[in-house]
C-alpha positions in Angstrom: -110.0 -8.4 87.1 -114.0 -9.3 87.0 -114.4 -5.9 85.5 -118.1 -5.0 85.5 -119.8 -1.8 85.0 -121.9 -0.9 88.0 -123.5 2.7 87.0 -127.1 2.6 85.9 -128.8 4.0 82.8 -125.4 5.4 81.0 -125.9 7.5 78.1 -125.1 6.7 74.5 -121.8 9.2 74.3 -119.3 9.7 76.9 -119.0 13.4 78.2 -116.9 15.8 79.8 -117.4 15.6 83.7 -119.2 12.0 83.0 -118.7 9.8 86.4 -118.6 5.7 85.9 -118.5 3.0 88.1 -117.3 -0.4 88.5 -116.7 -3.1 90.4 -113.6 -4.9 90.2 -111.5 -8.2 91.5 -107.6 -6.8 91.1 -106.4 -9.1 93.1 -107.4 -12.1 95.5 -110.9 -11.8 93.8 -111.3 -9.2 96.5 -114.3 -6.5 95.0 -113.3 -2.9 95.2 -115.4 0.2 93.9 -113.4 2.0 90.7 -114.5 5.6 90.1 -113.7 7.0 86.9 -114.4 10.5 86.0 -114.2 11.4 82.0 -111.9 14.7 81.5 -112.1 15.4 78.6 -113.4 14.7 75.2 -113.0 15.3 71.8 -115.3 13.3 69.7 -114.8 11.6 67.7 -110.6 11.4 67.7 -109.9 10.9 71.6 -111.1 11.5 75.6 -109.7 10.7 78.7 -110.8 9.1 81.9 -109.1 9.8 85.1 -109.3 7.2 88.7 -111.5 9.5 91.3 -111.2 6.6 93.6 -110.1 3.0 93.4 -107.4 0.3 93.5 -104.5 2.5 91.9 -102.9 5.1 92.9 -102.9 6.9 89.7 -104.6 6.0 86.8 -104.6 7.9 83.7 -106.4 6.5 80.4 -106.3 8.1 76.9 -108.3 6.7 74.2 -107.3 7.8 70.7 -109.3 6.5 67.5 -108.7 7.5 63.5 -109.7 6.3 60.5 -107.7 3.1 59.1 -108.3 1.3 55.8 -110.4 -1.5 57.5 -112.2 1.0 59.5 -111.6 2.5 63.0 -108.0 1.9 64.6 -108.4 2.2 68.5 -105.2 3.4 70.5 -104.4 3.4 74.6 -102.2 5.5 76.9 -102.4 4.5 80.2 -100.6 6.1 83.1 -100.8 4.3 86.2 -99.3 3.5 89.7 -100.4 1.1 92.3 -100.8 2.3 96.1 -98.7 1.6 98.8 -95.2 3.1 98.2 -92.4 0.2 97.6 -95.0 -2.6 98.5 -96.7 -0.7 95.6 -94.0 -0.9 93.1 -92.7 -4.4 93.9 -97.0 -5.6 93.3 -96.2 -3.5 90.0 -93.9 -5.3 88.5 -94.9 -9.1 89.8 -98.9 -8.6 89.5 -100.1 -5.3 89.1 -99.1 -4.8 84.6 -100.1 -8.2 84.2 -103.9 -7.2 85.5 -103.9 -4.1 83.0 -102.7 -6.0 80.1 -105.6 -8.3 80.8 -107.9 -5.4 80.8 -106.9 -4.5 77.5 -106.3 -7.7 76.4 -110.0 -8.9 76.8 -111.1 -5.3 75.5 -109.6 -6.5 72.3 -111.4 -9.2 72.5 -114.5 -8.3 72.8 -113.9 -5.7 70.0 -113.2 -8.8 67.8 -116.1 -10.4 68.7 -118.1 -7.2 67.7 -116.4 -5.7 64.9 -114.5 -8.2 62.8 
């Protein structure tokens, strides 16, 4: 989705009321602004970001983490929805959970890369 990280100068922890933005290519490799606001947090086992403005409708994110034998095991639950009513919904199924999977699926990546 050419996901980059457009806010300047973020701190070191994430925190309640925390606003980030990006720029992303969902579809088309059109750019859109993505607002996310964090809602909570409870560090160090989970916090949330919600959309404040962007390319979904809805987009809900939970991050959970706990300890595992090999270290840190890292767990998603997204909510999400995609604008424009039945248009929406038929974009959903064809293109729409294909671009998050890729989020997630080059997060995992990149965790890889890091951390083994």
């Amino acid at each position: 989705m050419g996901f980059d990280v457009i806010s300047k100068d973020l701190p070191q922890e994430i925190y309640q009321g925390m606003i980030i933005t990006y720029k992303v290519k969902p579809l088309f490799r059109i750019p859109l602004n993505w607002l996310t606001e964090i809602t909570q947090v409870r560090a160090p086992f989970f916090f949330v970001d919600n959309q404040k403005s962007g390319p979904f409708a809805v987009w809900h994110h939970q991050h959970f983490f706990e300890k595992h034998e090999k270290g840190v095991r890292m767990r998603d639950l997204v909510h999400y929805a995609a604008p424009m009513g039945v248009l929406g919904k038929m974009a959903e199924r064809a293109i729409v959970k294909r671009r998050v999977a890729e989020i997630f699926d080059y997060r995992y990546q990149k965790l890889e890369e890091l951390f083994g």
